[in-house]
N, C-alpha and C positions, 0 to 999 in steps of 0.2 A: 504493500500500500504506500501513497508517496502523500509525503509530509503535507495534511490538507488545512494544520492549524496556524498556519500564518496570520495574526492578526491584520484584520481590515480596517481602515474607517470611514470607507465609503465603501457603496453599491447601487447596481443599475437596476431597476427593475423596469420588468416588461412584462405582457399580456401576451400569452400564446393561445389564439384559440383554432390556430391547428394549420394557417398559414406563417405569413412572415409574422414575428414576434411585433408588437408593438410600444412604441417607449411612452413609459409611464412616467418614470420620476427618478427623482434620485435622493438616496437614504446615506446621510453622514452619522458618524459618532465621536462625539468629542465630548471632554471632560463632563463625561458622565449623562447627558443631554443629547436624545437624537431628534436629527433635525431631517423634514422632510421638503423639498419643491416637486410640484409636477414640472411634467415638461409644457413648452409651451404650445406645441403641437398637439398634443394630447387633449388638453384642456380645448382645443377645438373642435376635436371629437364627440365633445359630449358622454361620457361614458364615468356614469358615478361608480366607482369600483365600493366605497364607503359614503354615502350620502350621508351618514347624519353625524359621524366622528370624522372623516378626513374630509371637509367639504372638496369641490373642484374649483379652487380657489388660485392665483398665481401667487409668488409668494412665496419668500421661506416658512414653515410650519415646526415649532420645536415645543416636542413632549418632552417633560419633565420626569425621573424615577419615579418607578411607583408601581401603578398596575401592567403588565406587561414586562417591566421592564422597561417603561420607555419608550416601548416599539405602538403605534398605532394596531387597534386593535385588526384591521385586514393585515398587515403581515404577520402579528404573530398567530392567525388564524394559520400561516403557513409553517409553521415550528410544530412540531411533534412535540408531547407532553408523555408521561407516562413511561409505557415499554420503550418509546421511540430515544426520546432524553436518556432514560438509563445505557441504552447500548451508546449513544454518542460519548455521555459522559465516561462510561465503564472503558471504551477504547481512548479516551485521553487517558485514565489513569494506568491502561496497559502499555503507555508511550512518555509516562515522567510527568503527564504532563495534569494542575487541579484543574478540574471543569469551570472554575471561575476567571480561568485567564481567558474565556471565550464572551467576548460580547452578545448582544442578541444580532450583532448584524454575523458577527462569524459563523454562528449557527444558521443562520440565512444561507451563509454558502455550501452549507451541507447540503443544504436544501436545493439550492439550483434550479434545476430544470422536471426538477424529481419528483418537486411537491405534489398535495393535491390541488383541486383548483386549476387556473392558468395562470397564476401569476409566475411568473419566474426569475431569477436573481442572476447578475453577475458580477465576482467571479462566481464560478461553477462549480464547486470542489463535491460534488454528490458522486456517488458511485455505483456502477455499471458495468460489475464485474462477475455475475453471475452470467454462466448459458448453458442451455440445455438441459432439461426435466430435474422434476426436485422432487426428493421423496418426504410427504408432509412426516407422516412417521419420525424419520428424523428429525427433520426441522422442530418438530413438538420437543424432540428429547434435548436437541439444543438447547430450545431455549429454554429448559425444567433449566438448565445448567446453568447458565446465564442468570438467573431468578434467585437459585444458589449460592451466588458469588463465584462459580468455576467457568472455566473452559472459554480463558481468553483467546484459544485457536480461531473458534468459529465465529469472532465478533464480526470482523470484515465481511463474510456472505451475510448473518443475520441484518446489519447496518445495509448493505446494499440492497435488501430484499423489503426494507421497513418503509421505503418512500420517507412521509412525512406524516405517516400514521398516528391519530389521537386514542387515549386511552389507555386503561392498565393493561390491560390483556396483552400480550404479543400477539402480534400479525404480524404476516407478509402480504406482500401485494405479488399475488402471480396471473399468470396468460392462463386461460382455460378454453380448451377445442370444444366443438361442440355439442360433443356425447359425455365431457367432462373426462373423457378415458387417459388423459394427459395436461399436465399440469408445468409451466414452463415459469420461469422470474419475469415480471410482469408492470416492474417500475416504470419501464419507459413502453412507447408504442409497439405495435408487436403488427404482425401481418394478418392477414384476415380470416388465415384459420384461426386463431383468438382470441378471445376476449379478455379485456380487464374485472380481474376480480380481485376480492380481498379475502385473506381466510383466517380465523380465528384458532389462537390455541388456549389452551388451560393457564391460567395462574395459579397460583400456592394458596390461593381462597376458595378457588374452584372445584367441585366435585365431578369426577371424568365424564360426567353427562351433561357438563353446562353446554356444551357444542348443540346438543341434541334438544336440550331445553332452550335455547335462543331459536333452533332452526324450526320448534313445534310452533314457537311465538308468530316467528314470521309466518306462518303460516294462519293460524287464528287472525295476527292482523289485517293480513290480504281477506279476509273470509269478512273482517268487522269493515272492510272499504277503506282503507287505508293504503295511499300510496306508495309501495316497496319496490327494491329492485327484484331481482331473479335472485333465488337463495339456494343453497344444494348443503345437503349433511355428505360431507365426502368420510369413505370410511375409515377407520382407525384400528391400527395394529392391539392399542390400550384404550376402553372406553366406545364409548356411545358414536364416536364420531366430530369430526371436525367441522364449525358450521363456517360458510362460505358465503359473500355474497358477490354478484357485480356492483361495478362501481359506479355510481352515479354522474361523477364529474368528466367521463370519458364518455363519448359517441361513439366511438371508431372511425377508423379511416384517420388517426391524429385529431382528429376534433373535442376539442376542450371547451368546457365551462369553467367561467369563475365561481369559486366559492367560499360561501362568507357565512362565519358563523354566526348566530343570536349572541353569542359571549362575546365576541368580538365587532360588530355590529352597534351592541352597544354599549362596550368598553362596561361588560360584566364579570366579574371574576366569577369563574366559576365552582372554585372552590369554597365559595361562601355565598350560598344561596340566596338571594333574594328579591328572585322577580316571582311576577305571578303569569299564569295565562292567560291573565287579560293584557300584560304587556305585552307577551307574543304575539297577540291576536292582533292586536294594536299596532303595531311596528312592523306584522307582518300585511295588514293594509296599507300603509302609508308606503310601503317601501315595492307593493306589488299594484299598487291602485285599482285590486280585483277581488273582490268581497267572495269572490270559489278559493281565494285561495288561503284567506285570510278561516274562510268553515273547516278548509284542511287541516288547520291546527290546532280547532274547535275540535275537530274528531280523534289526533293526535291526543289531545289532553283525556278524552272521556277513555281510549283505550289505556291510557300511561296509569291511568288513576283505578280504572278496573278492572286492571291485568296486573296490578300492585308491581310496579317497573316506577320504581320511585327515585331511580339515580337519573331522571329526565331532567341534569341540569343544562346549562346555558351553552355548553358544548356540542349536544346530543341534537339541537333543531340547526340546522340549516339554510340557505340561500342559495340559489342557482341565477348567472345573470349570465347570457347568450351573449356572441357577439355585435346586437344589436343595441341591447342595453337594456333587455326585458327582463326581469324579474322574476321569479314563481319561488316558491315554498321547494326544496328538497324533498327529494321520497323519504319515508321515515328511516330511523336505523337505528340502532343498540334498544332493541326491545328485547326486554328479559324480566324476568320474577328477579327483583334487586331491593333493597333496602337502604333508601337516601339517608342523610345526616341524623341520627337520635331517632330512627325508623320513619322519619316522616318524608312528604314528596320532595325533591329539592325544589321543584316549581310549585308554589302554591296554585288554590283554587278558588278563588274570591276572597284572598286573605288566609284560607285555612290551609294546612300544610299536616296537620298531621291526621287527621282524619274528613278527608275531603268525602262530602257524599252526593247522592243523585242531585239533592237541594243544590247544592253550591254547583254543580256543571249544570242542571237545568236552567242558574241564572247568570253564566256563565255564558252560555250560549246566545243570551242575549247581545252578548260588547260582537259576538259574530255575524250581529243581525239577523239571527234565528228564533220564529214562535217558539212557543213552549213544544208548539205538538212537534214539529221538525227535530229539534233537541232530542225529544225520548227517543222517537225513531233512529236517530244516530245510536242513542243509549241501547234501548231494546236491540238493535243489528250487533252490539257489540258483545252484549251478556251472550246473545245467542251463540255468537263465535268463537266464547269464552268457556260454551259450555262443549265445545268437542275436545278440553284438556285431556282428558284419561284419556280416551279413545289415543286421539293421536301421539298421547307420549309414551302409550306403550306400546304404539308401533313402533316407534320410533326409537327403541331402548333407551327408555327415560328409567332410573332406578326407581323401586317399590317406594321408598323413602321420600325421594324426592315428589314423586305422582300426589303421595299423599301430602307430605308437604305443602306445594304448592295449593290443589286442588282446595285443601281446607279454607286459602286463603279466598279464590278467586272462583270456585264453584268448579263444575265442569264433570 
């Protein structure tokens, strides 16, 4: 691997959405203060990448430490948190080197071309040195190891296979054909036998069926009308299986969307909860100016809430913005039986958080411009969806344990 921690204090960013990159701006850092301008070309484009924290303004722009780090909240939408940070940081420390000598814009160069979304960075220091088929098996037992504190060997494949991936869990991002009978690294564009997907492995809190208990979810949610990608339980040497899904920020053929998280959006930290779903619903009107997309996250909260998936913080919703400059709601993603901060939702429901009920989403449904009777009917399609849990998770080798576990919680 060649020496990728050179400190920076500037970088170029650009919009890839699948032709020539386009210049966005440019991101300094100095004494502790990063400072952003658009380009000036750009800004005649008309293209809000962050409408309501980075206006489209000329102008130098300088965030102060604090949330982010400094960084506006659309780039560090593009930094990896979690599994991602740990392998970055764990390969500084297998090179002498602390993870504090890395700025947020250094970490940006990991990032590159690699991230999700289309925004992209230069320099480019991301890595693309995986080829040809990957056995998830393995990969799972990597990263048990990596989670362990061992097995600095296989940092550089994990690191090149993570993209820019948010969350605890480990992922990779790989190519997937289209019977799924092969499985390829899958960070950057790949040819048209396949697709981008992302696949999910176990953490040290996980029981070897969480793959299979995510992959039952997605499926109740598709059933409750809920926006998702295409999901696959691919199967597993140890456990239930590995859940997978495609990626929403990829079309094929290199065609990229931009994406911008609710956290980032509107400069929410996400690790301290405290929006509600009426701000979503709110923010995701103003920012799509189409009241269908603004009920999708009307539907998003009634399933969050009555599928008890209460780690629905400000990371987990999303924004998709085409190269035209159109807006919409993201398909849903990390839908799972989870338990938010002191067991309660991370996203409140009319103020309540820790025992949201039908009351609070029936008036909820209002800020989405929905009667009463529209609302249960989302509610009612949902319970219904809610109720094929057994059946489907013990097709699906879900353990006895867990079936009942859950099931006591959310019916089924």
């Amino acid at each position: 691997m060649t020496e990728p921690f050179t400190p920076v204090t500037a970088l170029n960013v650009m919009l890839n959405f699948g032709e020539q990159p386009i210049n966005v701006g440019r991101i300094a850092y100095r004494d502790g203060k990063i400072f952003f301008e658009y380009d000036s070309d750009f800004i005649s484009k008309k293209l809000e990448i962050s409408p309501f924290k980075l206006p489209l303004t000329s102008g130098l722009q300088v965030f102060e430490p604090g949330l982010f780090e400094g960084l506006p909240g659309v780039f560090n939408d593009s930094l990896p948190d979690g599994w991602g940070r740990l392998l970055l940081d764990r390969t500084l420390r297998s090179k002498g080197l602390a993870e504090s000598a890395l700025s947020p814009l250094d970490r940006l160069t990991h990032v590159g071309r690699a991230g999700m979304g289309a925004l992209v960075y230069e320099p480019d220091h991301s890595q693309n040195t995986i080829k040809g088929a990957i056995d998830l098996d393995q990969l799972a037992v990597q990263s048990q190891r990596i989670l362990e504190g061992e097995s600095s060997d296989v940092l550089e494949e994990l690191v090149a296979l993570n993209g820019s991936s948010a969350g605890a869990r480990p992922k990779a991002m790989i190519g997937v054909n289209k019977d799924k009978s092969k499985v390829i690294q899958g960070v950057h564009d790949l040819n048209k036998e396949y697709e981008l997907w992302l696949v999910k492995f176990s953490n040290s809190q996980d029981g070897s069926d969480a793959g299979a208990i995510e992959y039952v979810y997605s499926l109740m949610a598709r059933e409750a009308g809920l926006e998702i990608m295409d999901t696959h339980l691919f199967a597993a040497e140890n456990g239930a299986g590995y859940f997978a899904t495609k990626r929403f920020d990829r079309l094929g053929g290199g065609k990229r969307l931009h994406m911008h998280t609710a956290s980032g959006l509107l400069h929410s930290d996400f690790r301290v909860p405290s929006l509600d779903y009426q701000d979503l619903i709110k923010a995701t009107m103003v920012l799509t100016r189409d009241i269908r997309e603004a009920q999708k996250m009307y539907r998003l909260a009634v399933f969050n809430v009555l599928s008890h998936n209460r780690d629905d913080h400000a990371k987990n919703f999303s924004f998709l913005m085409d190269e035209t400059g159109k807006w919409c709601m993201a398909p849903a993603y990390d839908l799972t039986f989870s338990s938010g901060p002191s067991g309660e939702q991370s996203t409140m429901v009319m103020g309540e958080g820790k025992n949201p009920s039908i009351e609070h989403l029936l008036e909820l449904g209002k800020t989405a411009d929905l009667s009463e009777k529209e609302a249960q009917r989302t509610i009612d399609q949902t319970i219904t969806a809610l109720m094929g849990w057994k059946e489907l998770a013990r097709a699906y080798g879900v353990s006895k344990d867990s079936i009942k576990r859950v099931g006591d919680v959310i019916g089924g």
